[in-house]
C-alpha positions in Angstrom: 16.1 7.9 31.8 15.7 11.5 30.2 19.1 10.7 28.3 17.5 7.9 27.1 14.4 9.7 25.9 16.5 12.6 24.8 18.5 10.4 22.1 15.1 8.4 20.9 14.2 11.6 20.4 16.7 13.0 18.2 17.6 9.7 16.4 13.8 9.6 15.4 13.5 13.8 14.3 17.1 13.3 12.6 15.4 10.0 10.7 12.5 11.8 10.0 13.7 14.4 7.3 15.2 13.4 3.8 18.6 14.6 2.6 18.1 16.4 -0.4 15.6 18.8 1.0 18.0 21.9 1.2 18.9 21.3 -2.0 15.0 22.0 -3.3 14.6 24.2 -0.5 11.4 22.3 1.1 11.3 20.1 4.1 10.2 16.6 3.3 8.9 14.1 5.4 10.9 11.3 4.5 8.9 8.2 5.7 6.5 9.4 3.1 9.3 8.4 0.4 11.2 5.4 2.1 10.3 2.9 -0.5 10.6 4.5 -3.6 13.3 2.9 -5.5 13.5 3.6 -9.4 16.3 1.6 -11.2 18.1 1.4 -7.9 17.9 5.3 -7.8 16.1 6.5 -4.2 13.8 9.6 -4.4 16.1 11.9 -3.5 18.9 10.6 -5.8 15.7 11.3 -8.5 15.3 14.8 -7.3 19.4 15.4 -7.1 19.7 14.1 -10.9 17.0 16.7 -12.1 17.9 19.6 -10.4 21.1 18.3 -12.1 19.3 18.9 -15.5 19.0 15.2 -16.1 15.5 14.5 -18.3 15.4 10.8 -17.9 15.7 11.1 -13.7 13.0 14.4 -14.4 10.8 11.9 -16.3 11.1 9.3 -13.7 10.5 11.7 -10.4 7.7 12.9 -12.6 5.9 9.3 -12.8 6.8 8.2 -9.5 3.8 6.7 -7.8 3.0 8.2 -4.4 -0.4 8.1 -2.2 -2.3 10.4 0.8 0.0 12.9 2.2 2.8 12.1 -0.3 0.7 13.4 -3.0 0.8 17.0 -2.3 5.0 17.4 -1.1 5.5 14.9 -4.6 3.4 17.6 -6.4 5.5 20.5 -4.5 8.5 18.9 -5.5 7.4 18.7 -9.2 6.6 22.6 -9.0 9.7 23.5 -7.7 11.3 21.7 -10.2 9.6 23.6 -13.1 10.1 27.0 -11.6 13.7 25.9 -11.7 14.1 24.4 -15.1 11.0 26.2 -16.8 7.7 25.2 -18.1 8.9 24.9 -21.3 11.1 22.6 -21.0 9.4 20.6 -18.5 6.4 20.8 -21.1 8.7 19.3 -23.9 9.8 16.4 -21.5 6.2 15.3 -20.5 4.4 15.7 -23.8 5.9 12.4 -25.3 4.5 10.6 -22.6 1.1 8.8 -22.5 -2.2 11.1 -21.7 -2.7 8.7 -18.5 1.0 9.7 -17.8 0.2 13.1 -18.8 -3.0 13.0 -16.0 -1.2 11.6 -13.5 1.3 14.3 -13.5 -1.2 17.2 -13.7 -2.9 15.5 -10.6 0.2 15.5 -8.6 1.0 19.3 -9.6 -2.9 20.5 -8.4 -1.9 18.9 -5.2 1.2 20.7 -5.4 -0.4 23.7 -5.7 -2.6 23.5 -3.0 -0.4 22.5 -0.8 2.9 25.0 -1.5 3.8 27.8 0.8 5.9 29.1 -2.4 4.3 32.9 -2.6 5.5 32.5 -6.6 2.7 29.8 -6.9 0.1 30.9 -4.7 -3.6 31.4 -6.9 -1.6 29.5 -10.2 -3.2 27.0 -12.3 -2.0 24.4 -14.3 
């Protein structure tokens, strides 16, 4: 019986944790992003593609739509992705798109914010 509850165990910790988190050096809960699927592209194919440098899939994770607790690791995600890129060139990307866009996005990165243990990004604004 402990076996048993041993391997639940792992199967659900190892199930709970995306992929690509190493590769953005945060610790997603992946259950949080399970259902995102952008033209057949999962979240973390979105975040490989634009650490790749890839402005439509940084466009895309940009807008996805996420709720609650999603919010704030979405929003860390987005940060991290501007440090690595730069503002500027984040800036350039999101400035063609709609001021609703434009909100959303600004939303995501407050939560973001709040919610980073990054020391870079501790008492920043947006």
């Amino acid at each position: 019986m402990k076996k048993i509850i041993f391997v639940l165990f792992l199967v659900f910790n190892s199930c709970n944790y995306d992929n690509c988190s190493e590769r953005i050096g945060l610790e997603l809960s992946y259950h949080l992003f399970t259902g995102i699927n952008v033209d057949g592209k999962t979240y973390c194919d979105l975040i490989n593609e634009s650490f790749d440098g890839n402005e439509k899939s940084i466009v895309q994770l940009s807008l996805v739509d996420v709720y609650d607790g999603a919010t704030y690791e979405h929003g860390e995600v987005l940060i991290e992705l501007i440090h690595n890129m730069s503002e500027r060139k984040y800036t350039r990307l999101i400035e063609k798109l709609s001021l609703s866009d434009q909100k959303e996005i600004y939303y995501y990165l407050l939560a973001g914010l709040d919610f980073t243990n990054n020391s870079n990004f501790k008492r920043q604004k947006v």
